[in-house]
C-alpha positions in Angstrom: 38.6 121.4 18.2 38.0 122.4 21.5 36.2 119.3 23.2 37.2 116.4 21.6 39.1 113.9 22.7 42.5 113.5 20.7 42.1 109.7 20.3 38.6 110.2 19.0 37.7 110.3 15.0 34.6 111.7 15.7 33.7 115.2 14.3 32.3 118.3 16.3 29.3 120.0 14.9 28.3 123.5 15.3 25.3 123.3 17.4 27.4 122.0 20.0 26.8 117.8 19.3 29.9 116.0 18.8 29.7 112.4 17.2 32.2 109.6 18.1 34.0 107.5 15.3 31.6 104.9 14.2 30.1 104.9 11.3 27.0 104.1 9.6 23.3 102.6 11.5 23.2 103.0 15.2 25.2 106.5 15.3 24.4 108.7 18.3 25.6 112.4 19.1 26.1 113.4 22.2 23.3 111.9 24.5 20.6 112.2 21.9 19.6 109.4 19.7 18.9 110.4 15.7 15.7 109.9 13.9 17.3 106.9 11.7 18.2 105.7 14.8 14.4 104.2 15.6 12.9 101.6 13.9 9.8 103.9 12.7 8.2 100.6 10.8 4.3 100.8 11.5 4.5 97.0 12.2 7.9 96.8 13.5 7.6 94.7 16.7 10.4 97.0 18.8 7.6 99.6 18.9 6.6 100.5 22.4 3.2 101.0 21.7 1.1 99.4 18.8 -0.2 101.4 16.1 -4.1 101.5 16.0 -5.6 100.0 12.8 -7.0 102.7 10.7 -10.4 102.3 8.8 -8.0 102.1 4.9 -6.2 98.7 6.3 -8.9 96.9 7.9 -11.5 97.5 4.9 -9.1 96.1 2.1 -10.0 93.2 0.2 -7.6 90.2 0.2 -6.4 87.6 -2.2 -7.7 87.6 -6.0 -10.6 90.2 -5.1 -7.0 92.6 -4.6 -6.0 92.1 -7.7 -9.1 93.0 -9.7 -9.8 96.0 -7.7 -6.5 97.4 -8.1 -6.3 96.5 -12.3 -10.1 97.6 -12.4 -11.5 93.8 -13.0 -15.1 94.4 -11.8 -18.7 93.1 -12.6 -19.7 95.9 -14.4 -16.9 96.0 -16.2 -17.1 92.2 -17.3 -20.5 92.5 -18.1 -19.2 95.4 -20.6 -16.7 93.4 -21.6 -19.2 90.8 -23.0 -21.5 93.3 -24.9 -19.1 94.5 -26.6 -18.1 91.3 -27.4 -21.9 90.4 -28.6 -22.1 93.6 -30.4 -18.8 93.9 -32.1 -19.5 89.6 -33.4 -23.4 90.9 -34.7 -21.9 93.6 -36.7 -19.3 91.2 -38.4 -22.2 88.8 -38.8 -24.4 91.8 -40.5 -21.6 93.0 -43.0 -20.4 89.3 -43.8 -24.5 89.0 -44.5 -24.4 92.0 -46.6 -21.7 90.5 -48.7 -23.0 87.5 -49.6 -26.4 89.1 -50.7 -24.5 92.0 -52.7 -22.2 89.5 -54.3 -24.1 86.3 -54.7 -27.7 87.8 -55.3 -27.6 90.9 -56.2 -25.0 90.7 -59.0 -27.3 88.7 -61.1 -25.1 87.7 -64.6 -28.1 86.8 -66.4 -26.3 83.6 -67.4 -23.9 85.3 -69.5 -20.6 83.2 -70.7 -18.5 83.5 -73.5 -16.2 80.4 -75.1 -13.7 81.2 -78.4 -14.2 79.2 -81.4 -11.5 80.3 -83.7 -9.9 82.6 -85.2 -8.2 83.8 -89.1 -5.7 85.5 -90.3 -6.8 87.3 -93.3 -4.3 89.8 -93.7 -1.6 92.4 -92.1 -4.3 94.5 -91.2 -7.5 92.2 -90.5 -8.5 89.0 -88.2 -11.7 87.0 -87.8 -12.6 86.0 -84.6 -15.6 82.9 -84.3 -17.0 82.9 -80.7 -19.8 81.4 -79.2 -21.7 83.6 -76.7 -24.5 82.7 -73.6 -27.2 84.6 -72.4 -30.6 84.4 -71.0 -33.1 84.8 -73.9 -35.0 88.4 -74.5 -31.6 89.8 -72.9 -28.6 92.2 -74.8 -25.1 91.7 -74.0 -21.6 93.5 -75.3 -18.4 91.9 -76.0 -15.2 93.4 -76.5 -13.3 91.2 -78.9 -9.4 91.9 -79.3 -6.5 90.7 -81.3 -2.9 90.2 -80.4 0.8 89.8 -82.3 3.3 87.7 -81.1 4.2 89.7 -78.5 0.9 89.7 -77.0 0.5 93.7 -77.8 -3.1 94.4 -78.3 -3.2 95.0 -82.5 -6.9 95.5 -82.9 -10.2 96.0 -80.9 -13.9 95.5 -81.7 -17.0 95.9 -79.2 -19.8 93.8 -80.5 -24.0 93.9 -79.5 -25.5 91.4 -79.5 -29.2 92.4 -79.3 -32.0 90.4 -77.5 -32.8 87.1 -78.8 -34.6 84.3 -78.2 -31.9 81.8 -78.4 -29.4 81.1 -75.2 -26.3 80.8 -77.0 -25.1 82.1 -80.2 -22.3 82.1 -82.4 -20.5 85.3 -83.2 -18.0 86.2 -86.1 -16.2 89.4 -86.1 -13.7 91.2 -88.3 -11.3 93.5 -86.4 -9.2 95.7 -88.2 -5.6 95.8 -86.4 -2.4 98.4 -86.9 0.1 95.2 -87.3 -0.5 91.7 -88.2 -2.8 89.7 -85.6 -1.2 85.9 -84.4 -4.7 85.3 -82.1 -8.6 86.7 -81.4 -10.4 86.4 -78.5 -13.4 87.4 -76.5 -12.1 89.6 -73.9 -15.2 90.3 -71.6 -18.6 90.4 -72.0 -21.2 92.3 -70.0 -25.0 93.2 -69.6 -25.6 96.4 -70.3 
């Protein structure tokens, strides 16, 4: 390497510069100082001349009023933050509303209710079944009466009417025919037609 000194570790570059052994920050090449060399900082205090303040650092906003420009947190978007808050509660408010009128007031069961009395055996093939059924007077209700075996398999099935009267409650008997012998009759729903 034509240039170097022998004792030096320093390497010779092509256009001419030649850098000395030491290694890392603070490296020079041959009378000229590299860029990393100068502390470029904007408010690094070795500068020679101060930076002037530009109209983006002078107009920031400090502190907490920062924080909720940067993550969006502004009036407008608090105030709709809080109407959707009002709106989203009214409309659970209007369909909890909506329930109670469709299940409490409009499904009206015109007092109906049904309470087993009894029941007989009177064959392989045939059970009574003595009930006593509700309802508001002048009103027709149905009732699907069903009898079981032991193993709780539904033998034999009956749907009764019971047609307007003017009593509230009255006492049903019913003979259902089953495939197998019957160990129990009940009412299993009744309903307004």
């Amino acid at each position: 390497m034509v240039g170097c000194r022998a004792a030096s570790h320093g390497r010779h570059h092509r256009d001419g510069t030649h850098t000395d052994g030491v290694r890392g920050p603070g490296r020079h090449t041959a009378g000229r100082e590299l860029p990393w060399d100068q502390d470029n900082h904007p408010r690094s205090p070795e500068l020679s001349e101060p930076l002037a303040p530009d109209a983006s650092t002078t107009a920031r906003p400090t502190g907490t009023a920062a924080l909720d420009d940067r993550y969006g947190r502004t009036p407008d978007r608090r105030k709709r933050s809080r109407l959707f808050g009002v709106v989203a509660a009214a409309a659970i408010v209007v369909v909890f509303a909506a329930w109670v009128i469709w299940a409490g007031l409009d499904q009206s069961s015109h007092g109906l209710d049904n309470t087993e009395v009894g029941y007989t055996v009177v064959s392989d093939h045939q059970t009574v079944v003595h009930s006593q059924v509700s309802v508001d007077p002048g009103t027709e209700a149905k009732c699907a009466v069903q009898v079981l075996d032991k193993g709780y398999a539904i033998v034999g099935w009956k749907v009764v009417t019971l047609p307007p009267s003017d009593q509230r409650t009255r006492t049903i008997t019913t003979e259902v025919n089953t495939a197998t012998r019957g160990v129990t009759g009940l009412i299993h729903d009744c309903w307004v037609p």
